[in-house]
ZAMARGU-4260 file (C-alpha; in steps of 0.2 Angstrom, whole numbers, plus 5000, padded with zeros to 4 digits):
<rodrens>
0) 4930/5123/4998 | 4944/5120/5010 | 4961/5124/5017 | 4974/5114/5007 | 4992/5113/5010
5) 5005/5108/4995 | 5022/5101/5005 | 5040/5094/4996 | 5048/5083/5006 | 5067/5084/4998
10) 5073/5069/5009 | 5092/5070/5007 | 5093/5073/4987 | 5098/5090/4982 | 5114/5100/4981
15) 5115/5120/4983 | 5116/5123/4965 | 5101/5108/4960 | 5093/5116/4977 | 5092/5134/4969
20) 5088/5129/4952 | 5070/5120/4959 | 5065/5135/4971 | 5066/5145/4956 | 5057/5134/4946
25) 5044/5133/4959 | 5044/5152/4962 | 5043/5155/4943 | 5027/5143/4941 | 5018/5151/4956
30) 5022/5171/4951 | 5016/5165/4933 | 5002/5155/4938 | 4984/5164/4944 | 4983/5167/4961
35) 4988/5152/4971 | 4976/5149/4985 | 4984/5133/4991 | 4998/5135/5005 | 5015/5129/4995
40) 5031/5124/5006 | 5045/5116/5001 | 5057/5108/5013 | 5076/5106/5006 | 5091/5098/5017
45) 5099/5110/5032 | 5112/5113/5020 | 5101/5121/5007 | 5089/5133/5018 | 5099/5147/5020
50) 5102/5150/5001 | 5086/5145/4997 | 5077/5158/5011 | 5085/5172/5002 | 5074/5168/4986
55) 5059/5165/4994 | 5059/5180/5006 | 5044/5190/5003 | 5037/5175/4991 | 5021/5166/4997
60) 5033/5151/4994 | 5035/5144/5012 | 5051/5136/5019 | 5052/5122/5030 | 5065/5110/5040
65) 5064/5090/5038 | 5068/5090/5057 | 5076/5098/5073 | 5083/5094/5091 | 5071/5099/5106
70) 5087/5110/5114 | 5090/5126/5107 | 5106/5125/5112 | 5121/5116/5119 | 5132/5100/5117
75) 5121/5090/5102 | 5134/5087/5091 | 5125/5086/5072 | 5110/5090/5078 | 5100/5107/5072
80) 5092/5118/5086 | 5071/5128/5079 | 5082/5145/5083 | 5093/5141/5070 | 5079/5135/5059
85) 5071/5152/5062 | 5088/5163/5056 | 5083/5151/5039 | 5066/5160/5038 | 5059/5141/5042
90) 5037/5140/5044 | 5036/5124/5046 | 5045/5107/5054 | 5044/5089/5051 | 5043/5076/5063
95) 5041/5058/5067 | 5042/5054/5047 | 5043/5035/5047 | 5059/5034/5043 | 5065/5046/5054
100) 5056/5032/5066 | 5064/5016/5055 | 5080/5020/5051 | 5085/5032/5067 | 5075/5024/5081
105) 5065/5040/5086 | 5052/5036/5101 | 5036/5046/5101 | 5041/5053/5118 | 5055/5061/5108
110) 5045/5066/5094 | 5032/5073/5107 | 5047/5083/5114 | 5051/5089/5098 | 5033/5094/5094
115) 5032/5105/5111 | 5047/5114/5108 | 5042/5119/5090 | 5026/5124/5096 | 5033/5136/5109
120) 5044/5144/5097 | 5028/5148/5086 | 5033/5136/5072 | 5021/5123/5064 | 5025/5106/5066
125) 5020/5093/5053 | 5017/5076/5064 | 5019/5061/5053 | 5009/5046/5058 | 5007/5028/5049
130) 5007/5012/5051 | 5018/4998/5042 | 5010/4983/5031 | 5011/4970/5045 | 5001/4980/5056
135) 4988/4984/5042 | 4988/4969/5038 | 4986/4961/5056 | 4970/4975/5057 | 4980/4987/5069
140) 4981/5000/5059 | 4972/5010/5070 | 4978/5003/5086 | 4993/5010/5078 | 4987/5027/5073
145) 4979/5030/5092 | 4995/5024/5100 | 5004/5039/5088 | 4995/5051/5091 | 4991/5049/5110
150) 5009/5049/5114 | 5015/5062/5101 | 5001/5076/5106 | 5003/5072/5125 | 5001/5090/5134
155) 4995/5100/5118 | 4983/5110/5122 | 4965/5111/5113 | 4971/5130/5109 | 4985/5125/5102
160) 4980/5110/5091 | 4973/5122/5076 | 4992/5126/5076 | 4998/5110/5071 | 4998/5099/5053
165) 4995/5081/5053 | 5002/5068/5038 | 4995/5054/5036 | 5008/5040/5028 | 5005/5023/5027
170) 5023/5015/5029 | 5020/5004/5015 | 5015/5016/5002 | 5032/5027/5006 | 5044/5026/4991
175) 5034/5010/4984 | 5025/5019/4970 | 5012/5010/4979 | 4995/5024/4986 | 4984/5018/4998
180) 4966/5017/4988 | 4955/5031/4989 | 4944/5019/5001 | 4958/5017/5012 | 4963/5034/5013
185) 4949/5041/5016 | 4944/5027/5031 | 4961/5032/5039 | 4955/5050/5037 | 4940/5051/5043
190) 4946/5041/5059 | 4959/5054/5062 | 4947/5068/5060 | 4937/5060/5073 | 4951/5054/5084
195) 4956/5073/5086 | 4939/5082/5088 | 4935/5068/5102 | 4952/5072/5110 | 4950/5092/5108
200) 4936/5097/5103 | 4927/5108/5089 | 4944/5117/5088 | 4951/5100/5079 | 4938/5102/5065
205) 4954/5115/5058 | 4968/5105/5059 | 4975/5103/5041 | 4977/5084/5037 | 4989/5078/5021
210) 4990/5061/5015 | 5010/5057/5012 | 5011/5040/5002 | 5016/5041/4986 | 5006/5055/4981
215) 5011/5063/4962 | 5003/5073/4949 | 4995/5055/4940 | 4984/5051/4958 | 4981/5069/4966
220) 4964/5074/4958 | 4958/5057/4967 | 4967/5061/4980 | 4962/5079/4984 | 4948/5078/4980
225) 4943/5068/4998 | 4933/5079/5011 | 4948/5078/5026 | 4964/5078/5014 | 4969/5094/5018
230) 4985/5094/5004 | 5000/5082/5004 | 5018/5078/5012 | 5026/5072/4992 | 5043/5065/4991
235) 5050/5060/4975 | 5037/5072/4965 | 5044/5087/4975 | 5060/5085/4966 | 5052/5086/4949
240) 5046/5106/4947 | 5035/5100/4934 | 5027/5087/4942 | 5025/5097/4959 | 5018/5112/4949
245) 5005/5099/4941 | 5000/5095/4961 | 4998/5114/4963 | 4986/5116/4952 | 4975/5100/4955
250) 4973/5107/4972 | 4968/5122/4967 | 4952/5115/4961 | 4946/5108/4979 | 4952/5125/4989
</rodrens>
């Protein structure tokens, strides 16, 4: 048995209205479901959290935020501060998701600066790490991997690393259809596993890990079902309350 967390990356899709109808989806499946061991989060756009925190107040649905700013506040024009995340009843925080990486050319410095910040506000951040086909294929996947997460955890404390959520996602399975094999998956797994209890210690041995590539309801037994997959980061299966709720309930077999 084992932790598991469920997580719905909503990416930018979404409006208030579509936003509300899938929380309540979600929120009926888990009130109607038996009890839900698994840790559910869902993470909509800024523009949808505040809405979407008043029906999951006192839920065990958990909210999160696809991204903030390091500053809490000050001259950041279009940029989101944790304090304001945490008016929104926000858990949880992405950061360094590839293609926050990709398209927006966020260093791991500045994701490490990110990941500190949430920390000291007492939220959780969800680290993403990956690496792209060319460096796979080049066998630098974990050349890769190491670079990541040297860089990214740079001043986290052995104490504090229990506090934080890692997510796998190979680049080249984001948004492809395409999953890593359960072979590769649970390689890069194991290796992170190791990575962090030889970086911190015994403590690391609690740090949740999800795989995020392509991860829907047709591959998450498989999936799951591997000894250091903690749960999932899911994209385009999050936005579907039937396939997310299929997830839910695979992942309740292995918790």
């Amino acid at each position: 048995m084992k932790k598991m967390l469920i997580a719905g990356n909503w990416k930018m899709n979404t409006n208030v209205f579509e936003a509300e109808k899938l929380a309540q989806y979600i929120l009926g499946f888990l009130k109607s479901s038996d009890e839900v061991s698994s840790k559910v989060l869902i993470c909509p756009p800024f523009t949808n959290l505040y809405p979407i925190s008043k029906l999951v107040d006192g839920t065990s649905l958990l909210l999160g935020s696809q991204n903030c700013h390091f500053e809490q506040k000050g001259a950041f024009t279009g940029e989101i501060s944790i304090e304001m995340l945490d008016y929104c009843g926000v858990s949880h925080i992405i950061i360094g998701h590839s293609e926050r990486r990709a398209y927006f050319d966020e260093s791991d410095e500045l994701i490490n600066k990110k990941l500190l910040a949430i920390l000291d506000f007492g939220k959780t951040p969800i680290l993403c790490i990956g690496e792209t086909l060319d460096e796979r294929n080049s066998g630098n996947t974990f050349n890769v991997l190491s670079k990541q997460l040297n860089a990214d955890l740079e001043g986290v404390s052995a104490e504090a690393i229990e506090n934080i959520v890692i997510a796998y996602e190979p680049v080249w399975a984001i948004g492809t259809g395409v999953s890593a094999t359960t072979e590769q998956v649970v390689e890069a797994h194991n290796w992170i596993r190791q990575f962090l209890v030889e970086k911190f210690g015994e403590a690391a041995k609690g740090v949740a890990l999800l795989y995020g590539g392509s991860l829907n309801e047709k591959n998450a037994n498989e999936l799951l079902a591997i000894e250091n997959v903690n749960g999932g980061l899911i994209g385009g299966a999050s936005l579907k309350g039937e396939s997310f709720a299929e997830i839910i309930k695979i992942a309740q077999k292995y918790v």
